[in-house]
N, C-alpha and C positions, 0 to 999 in steps of 0.2 A: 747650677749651684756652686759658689766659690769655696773650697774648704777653709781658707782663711779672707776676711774682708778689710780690707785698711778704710780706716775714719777717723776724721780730724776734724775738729772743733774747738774753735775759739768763743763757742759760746757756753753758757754752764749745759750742765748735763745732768740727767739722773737714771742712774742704773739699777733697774729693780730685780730685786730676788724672786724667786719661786712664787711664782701666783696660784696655780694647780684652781684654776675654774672658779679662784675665787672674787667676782666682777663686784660684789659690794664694797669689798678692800681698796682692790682696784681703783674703782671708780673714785673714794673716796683719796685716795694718794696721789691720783691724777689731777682733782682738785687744788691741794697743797700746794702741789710743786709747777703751780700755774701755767709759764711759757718754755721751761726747763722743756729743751728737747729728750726724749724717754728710748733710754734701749732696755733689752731685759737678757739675764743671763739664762734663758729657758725654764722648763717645766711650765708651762704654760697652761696645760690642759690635766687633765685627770683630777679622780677623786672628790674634788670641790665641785659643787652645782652647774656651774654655767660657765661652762669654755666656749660658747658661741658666743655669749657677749662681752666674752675677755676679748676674743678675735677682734670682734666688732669695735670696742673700745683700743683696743692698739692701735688698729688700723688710719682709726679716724684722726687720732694722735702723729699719726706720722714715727710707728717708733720702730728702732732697727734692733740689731743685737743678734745672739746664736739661736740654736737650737740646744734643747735639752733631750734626755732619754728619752722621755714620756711622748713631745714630740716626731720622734721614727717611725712609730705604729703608725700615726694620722701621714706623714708623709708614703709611707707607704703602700697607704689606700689611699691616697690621690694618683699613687701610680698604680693604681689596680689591685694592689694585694693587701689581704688583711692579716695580720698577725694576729691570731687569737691567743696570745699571749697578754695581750690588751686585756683581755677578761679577766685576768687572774687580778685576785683581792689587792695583790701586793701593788698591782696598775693603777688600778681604778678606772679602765676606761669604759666601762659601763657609764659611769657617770657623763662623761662627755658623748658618746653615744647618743643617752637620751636628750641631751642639752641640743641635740642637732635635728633631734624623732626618727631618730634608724628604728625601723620595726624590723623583729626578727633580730635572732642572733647567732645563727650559723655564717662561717666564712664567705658562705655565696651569696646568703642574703644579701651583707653587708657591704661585700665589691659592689653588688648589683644597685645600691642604692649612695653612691659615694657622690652622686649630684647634689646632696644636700647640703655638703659641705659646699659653700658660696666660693665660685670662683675668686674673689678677692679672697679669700682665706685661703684658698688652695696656694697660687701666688707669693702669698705670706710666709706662706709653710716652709714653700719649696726657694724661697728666696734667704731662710738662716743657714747661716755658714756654720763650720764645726766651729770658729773662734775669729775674732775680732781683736784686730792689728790697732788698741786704740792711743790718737794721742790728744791733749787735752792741755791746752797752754803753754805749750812743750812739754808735757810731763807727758811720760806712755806708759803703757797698761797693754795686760792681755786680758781681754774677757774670755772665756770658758766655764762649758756649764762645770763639769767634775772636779774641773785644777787638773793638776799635773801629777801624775803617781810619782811617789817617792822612790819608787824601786826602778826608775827610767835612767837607764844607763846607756852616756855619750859615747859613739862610736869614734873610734880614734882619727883627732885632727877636730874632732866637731867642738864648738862653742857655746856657751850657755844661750846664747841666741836662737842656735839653730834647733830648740829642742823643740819648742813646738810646732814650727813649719815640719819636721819629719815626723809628730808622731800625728800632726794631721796628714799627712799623707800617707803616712805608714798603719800607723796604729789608731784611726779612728775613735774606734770603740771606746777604747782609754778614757778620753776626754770626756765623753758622753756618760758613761757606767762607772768609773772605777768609783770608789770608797774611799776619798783623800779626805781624811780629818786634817783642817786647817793647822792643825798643831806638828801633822808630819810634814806640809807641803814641802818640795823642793825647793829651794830658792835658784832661780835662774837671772834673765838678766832685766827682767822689772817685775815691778808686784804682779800677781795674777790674780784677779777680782771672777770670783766662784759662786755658785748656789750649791745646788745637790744633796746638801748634807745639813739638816738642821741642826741650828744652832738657839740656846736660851735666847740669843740677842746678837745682833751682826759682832764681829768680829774683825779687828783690825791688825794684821801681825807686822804688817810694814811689806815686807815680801808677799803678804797674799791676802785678801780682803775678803770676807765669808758672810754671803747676804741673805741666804735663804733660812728663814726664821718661823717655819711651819707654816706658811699661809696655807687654809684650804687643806691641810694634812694632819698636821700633829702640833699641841701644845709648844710655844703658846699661841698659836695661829693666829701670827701678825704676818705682815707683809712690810719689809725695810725696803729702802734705798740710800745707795752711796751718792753725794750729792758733791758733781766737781766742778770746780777746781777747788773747794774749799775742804773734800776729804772729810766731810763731816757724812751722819746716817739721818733721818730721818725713816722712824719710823708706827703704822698703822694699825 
């Protein structure tokens, strides 16, 4: 697994927010946006009903893009261990759980039964990077699921370029977990296009683009997308 991935496209794009298991959305926004190639900025699974057929519907899609939080747990019981921190309400991974038929829910059960997650989903899992190097008509973008902590301070000599290649290699976690309201994000040295953090309605600050709009979690549980080169939303 690469922690950053470069992807370039000259053809349109659409970038979807937080989907959290919710495959009715999904499926309906994948309709929309017809032959538009699909990345997504994570949370993919949890809380919503059916993260096997969100898998299932990406896959078939052809769509790339990171990893989000919510994602680590399921990566990590494809490498054998389970977090049962996934159980906690504030997860929801209960819900994806049953979406897959884990019986049993102690740690060992659930190692023990980690075949059900379908190798092509395993694959998938273990193939999103912490962030995505993206360019798009010559315009570039960073996708990441969190953004970029406000409180990320450059180490002397270093450039606004270089913050996110070092805090994917240094500081991981960040990216994944922090709590960046689109309103404090950093501005570095292009927009950084984010989920993680719902919002009434996607959000456009110029330096940073906020798409996760409750799917599958909290009011008003739609599912957006940023739609490029034309920087417009489209949303479900």
């Amino acid at each position: 697994m690469a922690l950053i991935e470069k992807l370039n496209y000259s053809v349109p794009v659409a970038i979807l927010g937080d989907i959290h298991g919710d495959a009715d959305r999904l499926e309906q926004m994948l309709r929309l946006l017809g032959s538009r190639q699909v990345l997504v900025c994570g949370d993919l699974c949890d809380r919503g009903p059916d993260a096997k057929r969100v898998f299932d519907l990406l896959i078939a899609r052809g769509a790339r893009g990171v990893r989000g939080n919510h994602e680590e747990w399921m990566i990590a019981l494809v490498n054998g261990r389970f977090d049962p921190f996934a159980l906690h309400p504030v997860m929801g991974g209960e819900a994806t759980l049953r979406s897959y038929g884990f019986e049993g829910r102690s740690p060992g059960a659930i190692e023990s039964q980690r075949w059900r997650i379908p190798l092509a989903h395993q694959a998938f899992l273990l193939s999103l990077p912490i962030a995505v190097d993206l360019e798009m008509g010559g315009e570039r973008y960073w996708l990441i699921h969190a953004g970029v902590p406000p409180t990320t301070r450059l180490a002397p000599g270093a450039t606004l370029a270089d913050v996110v290649p070092w805090l994917a290699a240094q500081k991981p976690d960040t990216l994944l977990w922090s709590h960046n309201e689109p309103e404090s994000a950093l501005p570095i040295d292009r927009p950084v296009i984010m989920g993680h953090v719902p919002q009434r309605a996607p959000v456009d600050l110029q330096h940073v683009i906020a798409l996760d709009t409750g799917c599958g979690t909290c009011p008003p549980y739609q599912l957006s997308a940023l739609l490029l080169p034309e920087r417009r939303f489209l949303t479900v």
